[in-house]
ZADO-1210 file (C-alpha; in nm, 4 decimals, padded with zeros to 6 digits):
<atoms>
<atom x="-06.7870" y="10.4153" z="18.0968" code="UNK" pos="1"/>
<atom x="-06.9555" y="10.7423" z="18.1105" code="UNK" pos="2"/>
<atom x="-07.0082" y="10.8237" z="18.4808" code="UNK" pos="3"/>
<atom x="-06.9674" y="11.1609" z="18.5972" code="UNK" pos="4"/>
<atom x="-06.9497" y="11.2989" z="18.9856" code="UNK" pos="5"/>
<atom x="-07.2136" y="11.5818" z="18.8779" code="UNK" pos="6"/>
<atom x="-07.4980" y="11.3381" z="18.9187" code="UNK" pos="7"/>
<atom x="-07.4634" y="11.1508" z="18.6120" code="UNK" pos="8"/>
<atom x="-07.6381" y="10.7842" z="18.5777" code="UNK" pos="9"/>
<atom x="-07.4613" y="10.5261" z="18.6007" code="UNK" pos="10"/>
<atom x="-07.3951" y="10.2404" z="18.3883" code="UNK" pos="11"/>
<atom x="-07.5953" y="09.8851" z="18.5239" code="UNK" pos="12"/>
<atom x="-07.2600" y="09.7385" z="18.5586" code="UNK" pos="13"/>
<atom x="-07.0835" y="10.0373" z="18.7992" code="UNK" pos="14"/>
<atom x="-07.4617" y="10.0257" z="19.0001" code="UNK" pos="15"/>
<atom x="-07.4216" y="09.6814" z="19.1062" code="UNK" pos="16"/>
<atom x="-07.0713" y="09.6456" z="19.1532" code="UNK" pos="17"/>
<atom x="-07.1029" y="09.9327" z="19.4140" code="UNK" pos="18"/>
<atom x="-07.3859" y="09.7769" z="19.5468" code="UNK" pos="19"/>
<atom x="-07.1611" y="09.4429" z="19.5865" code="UNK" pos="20"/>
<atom x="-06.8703" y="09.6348" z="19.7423" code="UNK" pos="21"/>
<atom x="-07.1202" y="09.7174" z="20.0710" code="UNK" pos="22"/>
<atom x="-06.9438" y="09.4396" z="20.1652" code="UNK" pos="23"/>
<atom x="-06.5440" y="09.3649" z="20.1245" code="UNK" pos="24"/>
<atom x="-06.5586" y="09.1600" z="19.8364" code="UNK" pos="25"/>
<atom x="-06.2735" y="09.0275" z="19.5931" code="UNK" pos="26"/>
<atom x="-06.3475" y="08.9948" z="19.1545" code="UNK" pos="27"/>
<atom x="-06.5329" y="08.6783" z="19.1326" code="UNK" pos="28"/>
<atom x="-06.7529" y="08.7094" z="19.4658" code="UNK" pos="29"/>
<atom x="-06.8299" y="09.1022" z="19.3207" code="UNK" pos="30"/>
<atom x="-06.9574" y="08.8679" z="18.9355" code="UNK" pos="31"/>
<atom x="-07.1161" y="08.6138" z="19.1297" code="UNK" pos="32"/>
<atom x="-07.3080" y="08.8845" z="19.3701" code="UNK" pos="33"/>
<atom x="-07.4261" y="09.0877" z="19.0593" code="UNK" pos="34"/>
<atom x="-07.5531" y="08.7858" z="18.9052" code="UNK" pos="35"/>
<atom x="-07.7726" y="08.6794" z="19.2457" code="UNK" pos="36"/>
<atom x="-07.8730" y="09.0336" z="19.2735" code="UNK" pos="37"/>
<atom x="-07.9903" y="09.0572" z="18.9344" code="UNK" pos="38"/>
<atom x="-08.1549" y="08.7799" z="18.9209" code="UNK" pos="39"/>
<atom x="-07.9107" y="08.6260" z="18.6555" code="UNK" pos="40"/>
<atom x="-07.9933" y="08.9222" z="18.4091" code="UNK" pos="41"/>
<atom x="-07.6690" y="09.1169" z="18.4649" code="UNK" pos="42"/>
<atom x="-07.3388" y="08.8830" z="18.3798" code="UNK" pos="43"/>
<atom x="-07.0103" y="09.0677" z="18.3565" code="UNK" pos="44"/>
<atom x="-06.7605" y="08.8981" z="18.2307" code="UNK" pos="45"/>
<atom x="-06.3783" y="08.9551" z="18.3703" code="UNK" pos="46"/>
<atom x="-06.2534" y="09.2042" z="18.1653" code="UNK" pos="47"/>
<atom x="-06.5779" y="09.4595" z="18.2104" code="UNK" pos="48"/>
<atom x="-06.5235" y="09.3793" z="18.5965" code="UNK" pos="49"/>
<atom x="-06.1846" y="09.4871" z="18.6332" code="UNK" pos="50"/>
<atom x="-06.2126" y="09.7736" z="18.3909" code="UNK" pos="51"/>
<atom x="-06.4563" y="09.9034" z="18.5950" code="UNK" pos="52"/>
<atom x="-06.2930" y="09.8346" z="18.9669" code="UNK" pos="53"/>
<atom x="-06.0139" y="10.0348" z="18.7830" code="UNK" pos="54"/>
<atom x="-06.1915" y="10.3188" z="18.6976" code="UNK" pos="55"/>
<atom x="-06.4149" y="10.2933" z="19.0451" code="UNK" pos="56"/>
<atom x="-06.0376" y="10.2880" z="19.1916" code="UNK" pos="57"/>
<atom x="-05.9225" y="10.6083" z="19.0186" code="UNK" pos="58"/>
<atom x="-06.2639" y="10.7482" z="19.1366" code="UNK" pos="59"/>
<atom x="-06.2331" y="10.7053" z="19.5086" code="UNK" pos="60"/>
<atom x="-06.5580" y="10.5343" z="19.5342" code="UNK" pos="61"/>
<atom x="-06.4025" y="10.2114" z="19.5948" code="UNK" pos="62"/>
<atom x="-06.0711" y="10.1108" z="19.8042" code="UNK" pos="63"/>
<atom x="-05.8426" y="09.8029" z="19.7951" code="UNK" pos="64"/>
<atom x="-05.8652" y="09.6140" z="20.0978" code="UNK" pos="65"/>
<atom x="-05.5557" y="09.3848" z="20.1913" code="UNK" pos="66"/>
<atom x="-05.6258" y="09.0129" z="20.1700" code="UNK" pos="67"/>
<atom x="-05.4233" y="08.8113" z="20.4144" code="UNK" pos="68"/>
<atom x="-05.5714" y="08.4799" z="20.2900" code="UNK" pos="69"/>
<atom x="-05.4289" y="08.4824" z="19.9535" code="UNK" pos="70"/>
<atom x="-05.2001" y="08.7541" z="19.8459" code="UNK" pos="71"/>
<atom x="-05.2756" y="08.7187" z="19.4726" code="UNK" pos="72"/>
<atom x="-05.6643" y="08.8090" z="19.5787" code="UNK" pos="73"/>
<atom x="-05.7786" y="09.1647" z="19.5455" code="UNK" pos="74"/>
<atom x="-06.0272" y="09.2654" z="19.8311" code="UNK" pos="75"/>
<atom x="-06.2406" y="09.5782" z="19.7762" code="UNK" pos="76"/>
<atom x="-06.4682" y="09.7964" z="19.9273" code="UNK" pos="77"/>
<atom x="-06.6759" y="10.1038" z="19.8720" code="UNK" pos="78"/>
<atom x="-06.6102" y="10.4458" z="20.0121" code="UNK" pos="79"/>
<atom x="-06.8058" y="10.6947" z="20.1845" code="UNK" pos="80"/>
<atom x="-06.7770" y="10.8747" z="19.8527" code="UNK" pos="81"/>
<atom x="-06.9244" y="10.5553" z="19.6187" code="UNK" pos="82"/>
<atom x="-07.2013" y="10.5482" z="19.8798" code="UNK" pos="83"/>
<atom x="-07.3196" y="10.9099" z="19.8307" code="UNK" pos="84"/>
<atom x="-07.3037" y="10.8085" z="19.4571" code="UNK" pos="85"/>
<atom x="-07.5320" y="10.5203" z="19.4825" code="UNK" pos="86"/>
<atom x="-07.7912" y="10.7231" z="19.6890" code="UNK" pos="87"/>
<atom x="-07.7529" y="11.0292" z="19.4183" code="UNK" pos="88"/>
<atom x="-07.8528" y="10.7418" z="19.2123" code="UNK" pos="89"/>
<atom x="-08.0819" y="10.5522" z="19.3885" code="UNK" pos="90"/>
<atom x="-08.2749" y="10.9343" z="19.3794" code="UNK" pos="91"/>
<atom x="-08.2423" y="10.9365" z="18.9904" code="UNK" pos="92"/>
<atom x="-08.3965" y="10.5959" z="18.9402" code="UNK" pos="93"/>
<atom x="-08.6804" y="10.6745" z="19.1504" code="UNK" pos="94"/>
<atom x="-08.7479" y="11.0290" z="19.0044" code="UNK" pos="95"/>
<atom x="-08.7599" y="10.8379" z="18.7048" code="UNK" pos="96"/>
<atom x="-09.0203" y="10.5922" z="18.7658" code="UNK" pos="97"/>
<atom x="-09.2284" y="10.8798" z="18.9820" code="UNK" pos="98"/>
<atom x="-09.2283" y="11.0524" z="18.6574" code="UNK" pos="99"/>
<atom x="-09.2656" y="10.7804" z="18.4155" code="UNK" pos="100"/>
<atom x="-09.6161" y="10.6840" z="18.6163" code="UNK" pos="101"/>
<atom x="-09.7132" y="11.0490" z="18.6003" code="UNK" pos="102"/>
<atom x="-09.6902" y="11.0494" z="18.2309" code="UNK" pos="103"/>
<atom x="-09.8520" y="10.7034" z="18.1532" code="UNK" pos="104"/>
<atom x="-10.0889" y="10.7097" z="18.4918" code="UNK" pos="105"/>
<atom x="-09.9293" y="10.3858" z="18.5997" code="UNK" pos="106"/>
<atom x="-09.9859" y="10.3053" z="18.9831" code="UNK" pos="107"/>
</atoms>
């Protein structure tokens, strides 16, 4: 996973689970989300999910949120800094497609 702070892109993968964790979500709600959100073209499968929450962990954009219910379920949630890091993003994209029509005079 090649994200970086200094407004790197992001991977698909770290996009949407960020965008999942707008809401306190635990691992299989967060693969289930993606897939809705994504129309069924983004599937992560376990092991790319909790590499990532890992990593998204050690980042501070996402926190662990206790889970009362069932202690062997991990809650999480993203952080003030996670959500500057999807708008930082959410600016790439669109620069992107601005500039992409500009080139190939697409709407």
């Amino acid at each position: 996973m090649a994200e970086n702070t200094e407004r790197g892109a992001l991977t698909e993968a770290v996009y949407y689970i960020l965008l999942s964790l707008y809401k306190q979500m635990h691992g299989y709600g967060i693969m289930q989300n993606i897939k809705e959100l994504s129309n069924g073209r983004v599937s992560l499968g376990a092991g790319t999910l909790y590499g990532a929450i890992n990593t998204l962990l050690e980042k501070g954009w996402i926190k662990p949120i206790p889970n009362e219910e069932d202690s062997r379920k991990k809650d999480y949630q993203i952080t003030e800094l996670g959500k500057e890091t999807v708008n930082a993003e959410i600016l790439r994209l669109e620069e992107l497609i601005r500039n992409g029509k500009k080139v190939t005079g697409g709407e």
